[in-house]
N, C-alpha and C positions, 0 to 999 in steps of 0.2 A: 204574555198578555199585554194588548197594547193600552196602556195608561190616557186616561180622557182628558187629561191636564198635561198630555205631550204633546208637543207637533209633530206628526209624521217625517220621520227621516227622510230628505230627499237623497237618492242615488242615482249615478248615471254609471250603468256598466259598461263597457266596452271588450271586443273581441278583437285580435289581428285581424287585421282585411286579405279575406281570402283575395288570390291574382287571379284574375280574369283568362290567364292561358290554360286551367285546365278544370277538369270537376275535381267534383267534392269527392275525399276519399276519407278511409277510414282513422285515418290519422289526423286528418283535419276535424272530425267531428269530438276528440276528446276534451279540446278546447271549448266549444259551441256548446256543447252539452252541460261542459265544468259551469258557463257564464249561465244559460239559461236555467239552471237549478241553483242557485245562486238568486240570481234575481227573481223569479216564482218562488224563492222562499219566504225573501223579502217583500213579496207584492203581499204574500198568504200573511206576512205578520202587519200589513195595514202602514206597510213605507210606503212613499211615492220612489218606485223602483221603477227605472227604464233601462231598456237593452238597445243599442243605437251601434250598427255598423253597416261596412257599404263594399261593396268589389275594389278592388286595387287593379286599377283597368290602365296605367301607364309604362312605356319602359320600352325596352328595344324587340323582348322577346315578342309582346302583343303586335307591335308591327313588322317584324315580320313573318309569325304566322299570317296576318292578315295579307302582308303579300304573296304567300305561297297561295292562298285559296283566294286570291281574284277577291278581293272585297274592301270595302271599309275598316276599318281600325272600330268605328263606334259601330256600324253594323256585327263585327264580331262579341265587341263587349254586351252590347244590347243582347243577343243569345245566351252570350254565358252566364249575363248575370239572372234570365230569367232561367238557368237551368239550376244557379245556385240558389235561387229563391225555392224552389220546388223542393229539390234535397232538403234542405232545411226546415221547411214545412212537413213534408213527410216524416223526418226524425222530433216532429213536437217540439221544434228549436222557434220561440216566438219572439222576433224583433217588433220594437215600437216603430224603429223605422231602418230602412235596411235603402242607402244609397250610392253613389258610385263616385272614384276620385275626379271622374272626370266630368263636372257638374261645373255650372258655373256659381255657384254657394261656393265650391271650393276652389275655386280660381280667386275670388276675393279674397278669402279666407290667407289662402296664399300670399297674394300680395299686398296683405295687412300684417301678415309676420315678416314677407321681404321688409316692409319700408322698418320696420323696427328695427330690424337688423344693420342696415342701412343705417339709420337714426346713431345708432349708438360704435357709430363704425366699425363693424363688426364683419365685414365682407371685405376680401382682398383679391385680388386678379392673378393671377401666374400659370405661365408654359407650362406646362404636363407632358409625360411620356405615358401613353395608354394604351392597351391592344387595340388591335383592328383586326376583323376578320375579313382578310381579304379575297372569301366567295360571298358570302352574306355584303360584302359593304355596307359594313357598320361598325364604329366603335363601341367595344362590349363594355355594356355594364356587369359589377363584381360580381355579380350570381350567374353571370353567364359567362365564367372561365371556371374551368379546374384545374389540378395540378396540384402539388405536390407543396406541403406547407414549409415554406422558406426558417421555423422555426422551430417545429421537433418534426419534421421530413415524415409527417403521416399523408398517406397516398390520399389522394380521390377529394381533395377539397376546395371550397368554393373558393373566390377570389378577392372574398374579402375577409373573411376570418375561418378559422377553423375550429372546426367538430373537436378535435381531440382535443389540443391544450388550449383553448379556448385567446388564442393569439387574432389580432388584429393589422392588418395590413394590407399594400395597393396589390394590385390583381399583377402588375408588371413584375413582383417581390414573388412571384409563386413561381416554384423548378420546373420546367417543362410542363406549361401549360397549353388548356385545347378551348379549341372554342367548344361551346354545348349547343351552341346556332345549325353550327356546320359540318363540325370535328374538325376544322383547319387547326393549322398551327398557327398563331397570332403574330399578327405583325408589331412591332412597335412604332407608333406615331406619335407626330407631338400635336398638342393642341389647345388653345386657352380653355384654361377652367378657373371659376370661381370657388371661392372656399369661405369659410365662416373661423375667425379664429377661438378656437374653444378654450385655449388655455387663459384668457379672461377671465373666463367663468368657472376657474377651476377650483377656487377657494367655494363658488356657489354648491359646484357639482361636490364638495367633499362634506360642507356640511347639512345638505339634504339629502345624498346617500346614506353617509355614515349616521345620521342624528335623526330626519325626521320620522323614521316609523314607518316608510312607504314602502321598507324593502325587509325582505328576511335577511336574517344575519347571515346566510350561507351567499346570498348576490350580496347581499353589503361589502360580504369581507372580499368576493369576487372581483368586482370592480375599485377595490381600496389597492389588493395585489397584483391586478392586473394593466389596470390603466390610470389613476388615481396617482400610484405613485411616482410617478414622471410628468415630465408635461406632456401636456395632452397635442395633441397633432391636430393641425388645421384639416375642418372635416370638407368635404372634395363635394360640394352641393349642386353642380350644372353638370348638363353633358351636351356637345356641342350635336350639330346637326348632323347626319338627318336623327330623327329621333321622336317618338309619338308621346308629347307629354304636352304643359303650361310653357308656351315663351315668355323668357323674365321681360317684363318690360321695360327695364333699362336697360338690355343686354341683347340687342337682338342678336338670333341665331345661336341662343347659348336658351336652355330645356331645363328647368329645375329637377333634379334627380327625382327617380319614381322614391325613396327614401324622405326626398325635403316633402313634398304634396300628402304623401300618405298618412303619415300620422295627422295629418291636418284635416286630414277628412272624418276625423271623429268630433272635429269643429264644425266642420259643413254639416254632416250628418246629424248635429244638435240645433243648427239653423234651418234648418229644414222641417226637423222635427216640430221646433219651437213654432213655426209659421202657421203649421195645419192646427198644434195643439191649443194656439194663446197665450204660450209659457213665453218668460222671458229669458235669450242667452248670455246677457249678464248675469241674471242671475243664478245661472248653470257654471259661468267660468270665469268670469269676472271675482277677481278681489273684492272681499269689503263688503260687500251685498251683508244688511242690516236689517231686510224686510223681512227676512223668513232666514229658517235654520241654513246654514250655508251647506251647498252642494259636495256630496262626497263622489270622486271620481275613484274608479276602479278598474284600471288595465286588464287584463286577462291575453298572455302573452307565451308562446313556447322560447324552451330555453336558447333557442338558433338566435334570438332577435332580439336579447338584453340587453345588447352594448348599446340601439338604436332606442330603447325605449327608456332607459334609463341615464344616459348621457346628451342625448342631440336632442332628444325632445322637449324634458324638463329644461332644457338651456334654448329653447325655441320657446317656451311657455314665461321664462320668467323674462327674457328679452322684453314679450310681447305684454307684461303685465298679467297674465292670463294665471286662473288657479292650478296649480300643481297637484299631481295626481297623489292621491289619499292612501292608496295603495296600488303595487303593481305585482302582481302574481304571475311568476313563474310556475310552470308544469313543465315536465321532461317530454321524451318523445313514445310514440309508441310502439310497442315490438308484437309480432305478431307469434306464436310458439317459439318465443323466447329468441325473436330473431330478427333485424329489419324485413319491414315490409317489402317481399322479394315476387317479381313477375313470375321467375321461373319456378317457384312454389305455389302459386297461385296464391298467396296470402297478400299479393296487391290489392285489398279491397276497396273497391269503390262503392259512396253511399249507396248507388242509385241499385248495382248488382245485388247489395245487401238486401234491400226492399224487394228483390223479386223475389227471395225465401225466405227471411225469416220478422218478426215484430220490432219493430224500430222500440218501444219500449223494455223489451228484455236487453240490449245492447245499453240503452242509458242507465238500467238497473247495474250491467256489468261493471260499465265503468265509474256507478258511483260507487260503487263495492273497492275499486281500486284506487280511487281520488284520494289524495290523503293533506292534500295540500301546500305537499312538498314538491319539490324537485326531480324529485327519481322519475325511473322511467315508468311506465306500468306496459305491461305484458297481456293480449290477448288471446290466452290458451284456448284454442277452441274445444278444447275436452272439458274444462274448466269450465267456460262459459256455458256449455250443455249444460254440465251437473249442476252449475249452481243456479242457473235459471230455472231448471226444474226441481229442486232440491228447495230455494228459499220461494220464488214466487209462487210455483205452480202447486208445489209439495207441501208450503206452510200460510200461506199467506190465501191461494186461490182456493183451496183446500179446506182451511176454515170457513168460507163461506158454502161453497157446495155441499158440505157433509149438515148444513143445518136450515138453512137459508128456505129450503123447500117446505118447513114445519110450518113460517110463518105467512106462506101465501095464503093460506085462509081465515088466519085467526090474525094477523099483525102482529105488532110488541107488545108484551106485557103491560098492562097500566100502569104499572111502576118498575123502575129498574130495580131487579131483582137482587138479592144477596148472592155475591160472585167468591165471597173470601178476601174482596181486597183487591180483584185485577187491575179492573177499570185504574183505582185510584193507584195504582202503582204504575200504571203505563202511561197515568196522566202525568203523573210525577217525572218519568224519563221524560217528559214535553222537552223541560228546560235544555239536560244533557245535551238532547238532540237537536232541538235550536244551537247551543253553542257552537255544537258541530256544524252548523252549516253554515253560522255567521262566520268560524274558522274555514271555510270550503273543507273540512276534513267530513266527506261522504261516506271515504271508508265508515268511519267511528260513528255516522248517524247509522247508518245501512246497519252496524252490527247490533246495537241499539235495538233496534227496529227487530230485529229477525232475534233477540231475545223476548220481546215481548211476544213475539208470537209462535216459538217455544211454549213459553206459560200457557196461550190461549188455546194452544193443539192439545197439551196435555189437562188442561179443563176437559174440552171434551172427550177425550177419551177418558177419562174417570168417571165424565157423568153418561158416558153412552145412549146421548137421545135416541139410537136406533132399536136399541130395545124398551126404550119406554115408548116409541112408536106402537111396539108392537103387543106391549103391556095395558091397552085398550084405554076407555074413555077416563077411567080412575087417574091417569099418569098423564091426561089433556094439560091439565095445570101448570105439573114438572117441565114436560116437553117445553111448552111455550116459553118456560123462563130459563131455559135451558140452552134456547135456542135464540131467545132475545139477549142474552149476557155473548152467546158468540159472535152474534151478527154486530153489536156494539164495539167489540174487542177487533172486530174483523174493519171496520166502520173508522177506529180510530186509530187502527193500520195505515188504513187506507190517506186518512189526514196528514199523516207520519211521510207517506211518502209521494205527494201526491208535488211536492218538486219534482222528484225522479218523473214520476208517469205521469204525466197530465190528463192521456187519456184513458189510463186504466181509473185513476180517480172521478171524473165524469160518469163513467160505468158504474161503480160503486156511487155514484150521487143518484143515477137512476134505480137502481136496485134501493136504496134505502138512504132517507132524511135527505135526498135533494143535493143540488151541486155542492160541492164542499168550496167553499171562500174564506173561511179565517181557521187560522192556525190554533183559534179557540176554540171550535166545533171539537178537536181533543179533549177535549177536558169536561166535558158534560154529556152521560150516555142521554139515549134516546129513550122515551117509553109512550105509549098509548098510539101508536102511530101505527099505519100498516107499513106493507112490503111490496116489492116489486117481484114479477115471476123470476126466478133465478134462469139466466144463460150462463152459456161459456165464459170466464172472461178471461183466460189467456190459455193456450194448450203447451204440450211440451212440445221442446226443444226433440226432432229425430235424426239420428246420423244423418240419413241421409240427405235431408234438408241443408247439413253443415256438408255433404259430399257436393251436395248441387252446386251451390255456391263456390267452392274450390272449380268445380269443371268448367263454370260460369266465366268465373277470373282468370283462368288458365287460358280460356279460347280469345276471352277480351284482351286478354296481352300482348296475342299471338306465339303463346308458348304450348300450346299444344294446335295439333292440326282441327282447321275450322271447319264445321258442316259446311256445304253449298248454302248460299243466300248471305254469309258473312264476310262481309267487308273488311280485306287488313288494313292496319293502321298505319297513318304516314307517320316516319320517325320525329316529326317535328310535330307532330302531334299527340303524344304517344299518351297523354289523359283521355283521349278522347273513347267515346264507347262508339260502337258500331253505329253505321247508319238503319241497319233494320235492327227491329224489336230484341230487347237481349231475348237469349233462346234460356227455356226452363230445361236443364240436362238433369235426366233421370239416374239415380244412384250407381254407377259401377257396375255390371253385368257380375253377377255370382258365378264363378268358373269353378268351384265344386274343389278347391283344392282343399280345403280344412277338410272335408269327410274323405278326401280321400286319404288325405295324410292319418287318419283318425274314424276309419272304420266304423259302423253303427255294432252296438252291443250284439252279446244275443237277444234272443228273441223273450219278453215274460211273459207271464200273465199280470190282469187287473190285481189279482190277490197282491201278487208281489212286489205291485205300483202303489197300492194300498200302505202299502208297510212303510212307507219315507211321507212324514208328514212333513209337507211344502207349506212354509206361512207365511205372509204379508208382517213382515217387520220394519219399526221405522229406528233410524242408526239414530238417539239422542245423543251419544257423545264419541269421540274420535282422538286417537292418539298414537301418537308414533311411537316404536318398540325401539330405544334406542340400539341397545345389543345387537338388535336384528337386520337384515340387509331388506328383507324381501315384507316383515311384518307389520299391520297395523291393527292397535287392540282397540275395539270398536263394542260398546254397548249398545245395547239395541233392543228396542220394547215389542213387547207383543200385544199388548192393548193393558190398561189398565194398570197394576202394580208389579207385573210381571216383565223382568228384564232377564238377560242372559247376557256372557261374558263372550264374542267371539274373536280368536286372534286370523285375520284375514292376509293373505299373500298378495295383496294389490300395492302394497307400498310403492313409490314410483311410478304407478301408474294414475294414481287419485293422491287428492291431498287430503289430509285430515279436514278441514274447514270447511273443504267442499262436501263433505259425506254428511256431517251434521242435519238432521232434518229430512233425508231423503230415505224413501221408503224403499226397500229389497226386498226380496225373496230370501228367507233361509230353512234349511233340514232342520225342523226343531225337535225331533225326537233321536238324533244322534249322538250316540254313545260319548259324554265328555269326553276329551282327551286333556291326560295331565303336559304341559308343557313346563319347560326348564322358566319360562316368562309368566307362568301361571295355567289357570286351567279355560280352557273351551268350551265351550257348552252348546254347539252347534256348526253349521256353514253357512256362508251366505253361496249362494250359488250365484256364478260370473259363468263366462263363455269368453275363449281363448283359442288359437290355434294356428294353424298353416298361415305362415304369411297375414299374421296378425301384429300391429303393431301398439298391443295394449292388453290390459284384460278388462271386460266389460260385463256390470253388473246388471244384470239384469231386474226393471223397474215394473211394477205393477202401473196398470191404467191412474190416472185421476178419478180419486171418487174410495180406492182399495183402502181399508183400512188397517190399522195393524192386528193382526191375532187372524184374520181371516184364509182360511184355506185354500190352496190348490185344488182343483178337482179334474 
């Protein structure tokens, strides 16, 4: 609750600067989504919260893509970045201001950190040996050589540090490297480069790693065993001509590395801001600022780009006087069915393919479910991602409102918030929990939070059953209403709960009932005397084949499978690029009949003897794994009301426990128990399996089904 005798926290968030050579993909959006739920959380608790980033539009790769397609260098950036602006919008990602390195904000910007630099003599001159590709004629910058790491010899990496043992060094230091421009093999050239000597700074860089706070102790100890303990290496900050970037101005023909400009442009990017808004950028980054609570700065960065955000930057920031960052947040990379994001699988997802099938809100829901705050990597199972977007959103969360929500189009909410037992106040009570969680970025821990409280709320209404006091006539008008007014509250302060994650499912839920939601205190006090809005849809499930389309989508935009006629392939130097016509919607997999035939139809019955297997609408409350077992998962599961059963299920491996929680099935409820050596049985759930299936799959009732409800 935010206190009247506080000043509003100022925050200024920050994201990596997407590069201007390719779109937005699914692995870039972990980050964008980690920062703008983060900051929407902070906006909803009444901080002055802004999100400020901009395109990273310099470097050798942007020009020459731009020379391969006949154009400008800013003609090309100007497109990409209004394609990155789109993406981002479509995924509900809101920047305050969103600008490019290649501005002239940040050319000053720039060479107000050079003269500092400068000032404190901190710049040294020396001959370099550096590749050259000599088709491309250009000397490569580090991200644009691979080869083989000169220090634990793991294959396939960049040129300036590597993936596996997280080692540090020049691109000339890598075994048998290629260019990524051309696939030459690189020449060695010599060539004046400037450099910054960082071992200066090293007693700085040791005790605002190790001491100030800004870093977990897993990058602490990272950078203390990694680079910390030696001197540090003078960092290689120009690259000579030709080259599309800032000419130093003392230096002509010598290019400030796209690495010096970049971080810099979250200076620009706050001088920009500052100008439309009236804010001042002293006091956003300036030292010492007196007049108002001092500015907290907040990185948000993948673990590829530590060494640069936690070594060259902070030693650019205090050079320059500038405040140092408050925190910097590390997150891992993302894997898609537990694998790098691979073309030839089609799990190369791009935002924009994403958006042609499925709701950019049920992805941000995923990955706050995976966010933890940590390091690790997180993993987009797309079997996963189905069950649990239909299983927590649509199954407990969308679901509480549909099943009640229709009671109060006539009559509104109760005139008083009814006696619930306690919910409301116990889910106002998680407020705090779940705030913490998201002041920690651990999404996971708010998400699980959140999807307990609406356990509680699902199991309210099926104990009070407003559908037979529907139909228990005018006597039970009373019950219903307040029956239905404690759901829609409970449903309402869900909605508050998560309305970081979804912004625009939370709008929907402001139109439906009590109006846009704007503070994180609208939790904490239900509603009563007020009407209702007509209920709609507000999110549907997740269908196989919606997750087939999308694979077939990414498959043909990679050119890893054969394209319809009208599909444009990709030039390899451009290989982010989507087609020049409209992506095509591919319809799911032709059905080729091999499961029925592998798998015969029965004989023939009658109705009597279809009669006899009572089919129910069950929903699985809780889920566990049978350790003994290879194949088992012991799964309870309610049929409405106080009635559960025990079923031990053969999907182990194919579902995870966590995911099943909440999600409604089908099971045989009048089947004979069966005693097992792990306990006893009390029914099936019925799944479908078979020929050239690579899963078993439970089969879901509609939205709206409830439990105890029969087959017919």
């Amino acid at each position: 609750m935010q206190h009247l005798d506080r000043r509003p926290r100022r925050i200024l968030a920050t994201s990596a600067l997407p590069y201007a050579n390719g779109h937005i993909h699914l692995g870039h959006l972990v980050e964008y989504i980690q920062t703008d739920i983060f900051v929407r959380y902070h906006k909803l608790r009444g901080e002055q919260a802004i999100y400020l980033c901009a395109d990273d539009t310099h470097g050798t790769a942007i020009m020459i893509r731009a020379r391969t397609e006949g154009r400008s260098e800013q003609e090309l950036i100007a497109d990409m970045k209004e394609a990155h602006v789109a993406d981002f919008a479509d995924f509900q990602i809101e920047f305050d201001h969103y600008g490019s390195t290649d501005s002239p904000a940040n050319q000053r910007r720039c060479s107000e950190i050079w003269q500092s630099l400068r000032t404190r003599g901190l710049i040294t001159t020396r001959n370099v040996q550096q590749l050259y590709d000599p088709l491309a004629g250009v000397f490569l910058a580090d991200r644009f050589v691979r080869g083989t790491c000169p220090r634990c010899k793991a294959a396939d990496q960049y040129g300036d540090s590597c993936e596996q043992c997280g080692g540090a060094y020049s691109p000339a230091d890598l075994i048998d490297p290629v260019s990524t421009l051309s696939g030459a093999q690189p020449e060695v050239r010599s060539a004046d480069h400037l450099f910054v000597r960082l071992e200066s700074l090293h007693s700085f860089l040791t005790e605002w790693t190790q001491s100030s706070g800004a870093l977990d102790p897993p990058i602490a100890n990272y950078l203390a065993g990694h680079f910390l303990n030696e001197p540090l290496r003078d960092w290689d900050i120009s690259r000579p001509a030709p080259y599309f970037g800032f000419e130093i101005p003392d230096a002509p023909g010598h290019y400030w590395y796209v690495w010096f400009d970049a971080p810099i442009g979250y200076l620009a990017a706050t001088t920009e801001w500052c100008a439309v808004s009236g804010e001042s950028f002293e006091s956003w980054w300036h030292r010492g600022q007196t007049e108002q609570p001092a500015a907290e700065i907040h990185h948000f960065i993948g673990k590829d780009i530590t060494y640069f955000h936690t070594l060259f930057w902070p030693s650019m920031l205090e050079v320059a006087g500038l405040a140092l960052p408050t925190r910097v947040r590390v997150h891992g990379f993302l894997t898609v069915n537990g694998q790098k994001m691979s073309k030839s699988r089609g799990t190369f997802l791009l935002a924009r393919t994403y958006l042609d099938h499925l709701d950019p809100g049920m992805l941000r829901y995923y990955y706050a479910t995976k966010l933890s705050g940590g390091i690790d990597d997180i993993d987009l199972n797309l079997e996963e991602f189905t069950a649990k977007v239909n299983a927590d959103l649509v199954g407990k969360v969308v679901n509480l409102a549909s099943r009640t929500a229709r009671w109060l189009e006539a009559t509104g909410l109760s005139a008083t918030y009814p006696d619930d037992g306690g919910l409301f106040a116990e889910a106002a009570a998680d407020g705090e929990a779940i705030a913490a969680a998201f002041e920690a970025c651990d999404c996971a821990r708010a998400m699980r939070i959140i999807m307990v409280a609406a356990d509680r709320a699902n199991l309210y209404v099926d104990t009070q059953q407003p559908w037979k006091l529907a139909k228990a006539g005018p006597g039970s008008a009373a019950q219903l209403q307040d029956v239905a007014t404690v759901a829609i509250n409970l449903f309402r302060q869900i909605a508050v709960y998560l309305s970081p994650v979804l912004p625009v499912f939370s709008n929907q839920v402001g139109a439906l009932i009590g109006g846009a939601i704007r503070s994180w205190d609208e939790s904490q006090t239900p509603l009563a005397g007020i009407s209702s809005g007509v209920f709609t849809p507000l999110m549907r499930r997740v269908e196989a084949g919606q997750v087939a389309a999308l694979i077939s989508q990414s498959l043909i935009e990679t050119g890893t499978q054969a394209q319809p006629q009208g599909v444009q392939s990709m030039d390899p130097q451009t290989s982010l690029e989507t087609p020049s016509t409209p992506p095509l919607h591919i319809p799911p997999p032709a059905d080729l009949g091999a499961a029925l035939t592998a798998e015969p139809l029965a004989p023939e019955c009658t109705i009597d003897d279809f009669s006899k297997v009572d089919l129910r609408v069950a929903r699985i409350v809780a889920a566990e794994e049978v350790a003994e077992a290879k194949k088992l998962l012991r799964l309870t599961i309610s049929l409405g009301g106080e009635t559960t059963r025990t079923i031990f299920a053969g999907i182990k491996g194919f579902h995870t426990p966590e995911s099943l929680v909440g999600r409604l099935v089908v099971v045989v409820a009048n089947l004979a128990p069966r005693q097992m050596k792990f306990g006893l049985s009390e029914g099936m759930v019925a799944a479908a399996s078979g020929a050239g299936a690579t899963g078993v799959y439970l089969l879901s009732p509609d939205s709206g089904a409830l439990p105890g409800m029969r087959l017919h």
